[in-house]
C-alpha positions in Angstrom: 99.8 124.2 138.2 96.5 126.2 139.3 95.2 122.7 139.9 97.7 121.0 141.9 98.1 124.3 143.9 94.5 123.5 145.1 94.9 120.3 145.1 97.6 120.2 147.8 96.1 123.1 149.9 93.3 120.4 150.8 95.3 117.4 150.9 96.9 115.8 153.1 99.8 112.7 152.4 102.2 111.6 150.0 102.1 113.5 146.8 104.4 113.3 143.7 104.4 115.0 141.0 103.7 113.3 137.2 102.1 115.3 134.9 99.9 114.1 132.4 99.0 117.3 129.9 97.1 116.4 127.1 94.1 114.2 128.1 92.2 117.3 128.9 91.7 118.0 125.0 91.0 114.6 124.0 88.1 112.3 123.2 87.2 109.4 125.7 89.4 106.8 124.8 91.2 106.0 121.3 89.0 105.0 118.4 90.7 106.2 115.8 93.7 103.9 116.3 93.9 100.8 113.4 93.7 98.3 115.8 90.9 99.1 117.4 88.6 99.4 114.5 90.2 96.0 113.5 89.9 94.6 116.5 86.1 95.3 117.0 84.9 94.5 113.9 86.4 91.1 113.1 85.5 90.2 116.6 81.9 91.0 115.4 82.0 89.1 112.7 83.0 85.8 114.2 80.1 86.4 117.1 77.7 86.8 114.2 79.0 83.6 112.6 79.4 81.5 115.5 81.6 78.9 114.2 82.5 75.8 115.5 86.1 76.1 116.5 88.1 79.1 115.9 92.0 79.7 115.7 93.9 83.0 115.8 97.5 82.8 114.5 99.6 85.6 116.5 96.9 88.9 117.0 97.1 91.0 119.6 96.0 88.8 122.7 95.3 92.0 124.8 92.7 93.5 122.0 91.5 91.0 119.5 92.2 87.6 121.3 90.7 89.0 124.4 87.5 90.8 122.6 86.6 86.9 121.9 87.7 85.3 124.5 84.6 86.9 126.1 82.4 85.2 124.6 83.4 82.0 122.9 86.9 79.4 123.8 89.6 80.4 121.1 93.1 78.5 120.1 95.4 81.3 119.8 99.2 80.3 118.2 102.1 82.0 118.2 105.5 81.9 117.8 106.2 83.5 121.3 105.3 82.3 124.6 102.2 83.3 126.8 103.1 82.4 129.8 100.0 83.4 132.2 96.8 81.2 132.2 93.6 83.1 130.2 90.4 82.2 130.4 88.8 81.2 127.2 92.3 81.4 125.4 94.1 77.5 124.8 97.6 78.7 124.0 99.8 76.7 121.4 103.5 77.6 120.4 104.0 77.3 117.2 106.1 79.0 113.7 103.1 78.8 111.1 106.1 79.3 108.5 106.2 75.6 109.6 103.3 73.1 108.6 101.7 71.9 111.5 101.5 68.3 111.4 98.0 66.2 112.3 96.2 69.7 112.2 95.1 69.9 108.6 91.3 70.8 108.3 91.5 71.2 112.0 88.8 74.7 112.4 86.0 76.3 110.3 87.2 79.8 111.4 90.7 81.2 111.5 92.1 84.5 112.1 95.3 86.6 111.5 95.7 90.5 112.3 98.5 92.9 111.9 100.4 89.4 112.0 101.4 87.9 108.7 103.4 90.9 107.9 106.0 90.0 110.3 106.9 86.8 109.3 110.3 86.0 108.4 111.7 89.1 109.4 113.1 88.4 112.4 111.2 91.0 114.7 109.8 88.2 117.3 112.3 85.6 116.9 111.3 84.0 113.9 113.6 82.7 111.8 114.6 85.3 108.9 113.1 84.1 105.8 112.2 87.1 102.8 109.2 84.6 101.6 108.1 83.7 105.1 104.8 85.2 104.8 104.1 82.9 101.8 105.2 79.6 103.6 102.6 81.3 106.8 99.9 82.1 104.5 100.0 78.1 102.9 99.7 76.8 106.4 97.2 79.0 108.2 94.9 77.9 105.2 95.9 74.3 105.8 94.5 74.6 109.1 90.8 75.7 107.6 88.2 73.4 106.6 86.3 73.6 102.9 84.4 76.1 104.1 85.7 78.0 106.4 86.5 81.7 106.6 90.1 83.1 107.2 90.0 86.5 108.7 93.3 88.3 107.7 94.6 92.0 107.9 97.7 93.2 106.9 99.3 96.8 106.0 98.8 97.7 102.1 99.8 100.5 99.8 102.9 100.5 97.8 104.7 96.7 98.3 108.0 97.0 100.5 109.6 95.9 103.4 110.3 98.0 105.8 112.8 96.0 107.5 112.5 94.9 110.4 109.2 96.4 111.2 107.1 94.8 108.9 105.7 94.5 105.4 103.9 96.7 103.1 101.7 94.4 100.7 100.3 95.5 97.3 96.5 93.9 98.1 97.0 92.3 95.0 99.3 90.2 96.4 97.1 89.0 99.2 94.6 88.6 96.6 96.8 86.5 94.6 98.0 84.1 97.4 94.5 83.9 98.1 93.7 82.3 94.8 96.6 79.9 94.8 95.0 78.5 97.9 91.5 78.2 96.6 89.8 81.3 98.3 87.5 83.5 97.8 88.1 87.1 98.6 84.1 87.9 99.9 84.5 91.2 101.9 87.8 94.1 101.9 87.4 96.5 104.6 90.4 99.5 104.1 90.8 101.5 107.7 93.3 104.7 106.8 95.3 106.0 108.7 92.7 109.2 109.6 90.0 106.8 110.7 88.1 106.5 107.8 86.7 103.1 107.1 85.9 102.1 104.0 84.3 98.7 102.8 85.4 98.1 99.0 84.4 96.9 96.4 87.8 94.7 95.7 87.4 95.4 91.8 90.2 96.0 90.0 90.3 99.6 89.6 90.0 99.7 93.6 92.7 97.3 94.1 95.4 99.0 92.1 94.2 102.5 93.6 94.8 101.3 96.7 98.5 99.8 95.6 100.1 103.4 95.5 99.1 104.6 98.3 101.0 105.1 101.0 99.6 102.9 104.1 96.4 101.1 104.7 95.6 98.4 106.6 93.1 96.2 104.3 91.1 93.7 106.6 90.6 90.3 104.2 87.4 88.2 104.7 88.5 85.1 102.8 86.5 82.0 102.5 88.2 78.2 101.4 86.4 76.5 98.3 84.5 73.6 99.1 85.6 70.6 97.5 83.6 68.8 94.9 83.2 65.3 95.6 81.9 62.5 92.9 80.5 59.5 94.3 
């Protein structure tokens, strides 16, 4: 109030009142939040790979998708609409708990954040499905070359669904699914829920310490087996 009293005694015009009373005491900008660190870091990774043709399956477009559509083109599906026009961004509607046909093998890079735990719940107009994020999981790899790297993250800490929010996984699970699918897990980053990121070692012992836990988000760096060919 001692501000907008000398504010107004020098002002002259239109003046409403909105009071905003916390930014005072904070830090320039969020960096604590999950998706930030998420956000940054994978973005990272794929400028430090470079690969040929990179796909995002349903990330955030105004954090991720945008951090690298700055500096490389990216195919970005999802099961909702973007309507507006982004440079960089080739936009696809799709359900990935549907195979999309003609597109096997179709990049050498994909990505996936905060995503896969929605599917089949209903939240953004999917269809309701309790093993949805299996059926996803099978045909975002299907998309990925021998080769390639699949960039997922996804909540973990005790398994439930939280309905219709999201799920929680076990990162066993992920872990598991990977496997079926023929990839290899190379790199877990865990970011908690203070800010803390950790890079893991995905042991065992790590793995089921980080399955009773209450909330994580575990940030997956899987890469697809190359198949063996004989001539």
């Amino acid at each position: 109030m001692r501000n907008f009293s000398r504010f107004r005694s020098s002002y002259v015009g239109p003046l409403e009142l909105l009071p905003c009373l916390h930014d005072w005491y904070e830090e320039s900008g969020t960096t604590k939040n999950e998706y930030f660190w998420q956000d940054l870091l994978v973005a990272r990774m794929i400028f430090e790979a470079q690969p040929e043709r990179h796909v995002d399956v349903g990330s955030r477009v105004d954090g991720f998708v945008a951090h690298v559509a700055s500096f490389r083109e990216i195919d970005v599906f999802d099961v909702r609409q973007i309507t507006p026009q982004i440079p960089g961004v080739n936009f696809m509607q799709a359900d990935l708990m549907k195979s999309v046909s003609g597109m096997a093998g179709y990049c050498d890079s994909l990505s996936c954040l905060h995503a896969l735990e929605h599917f089949g719940l209903g939240r953004y107009g999917d269809p309701i499905d309790p093993i949805g994020f299996e059926r996803g999981f099978s045909n975002m790899v299907s998309l990925l070359r021998d080769g390639g790297v699949f960039y997922l993250s996804v909540p973990i800490g005790i398994g439930r669904v939280e309905f219709n929010a999201h799920r929680v996984f076990d990162p066993r699970v992920i872990v598991d699914l990977a496997n079926k699918e023929s990839l290899q897990l190379s790199v877990l980053i865990v970011i908690h829920l203070d800010g803390r990121i950790e890079r893991c070692v995905p042991d065992e012992e790590r793995l089921s310490n980080l399955a009773v836990q209450r909330y994580a988000l575990g940030v997956f760096v899987l890469k697809k087996s190359e198949t063996i060919r004989t001539t």
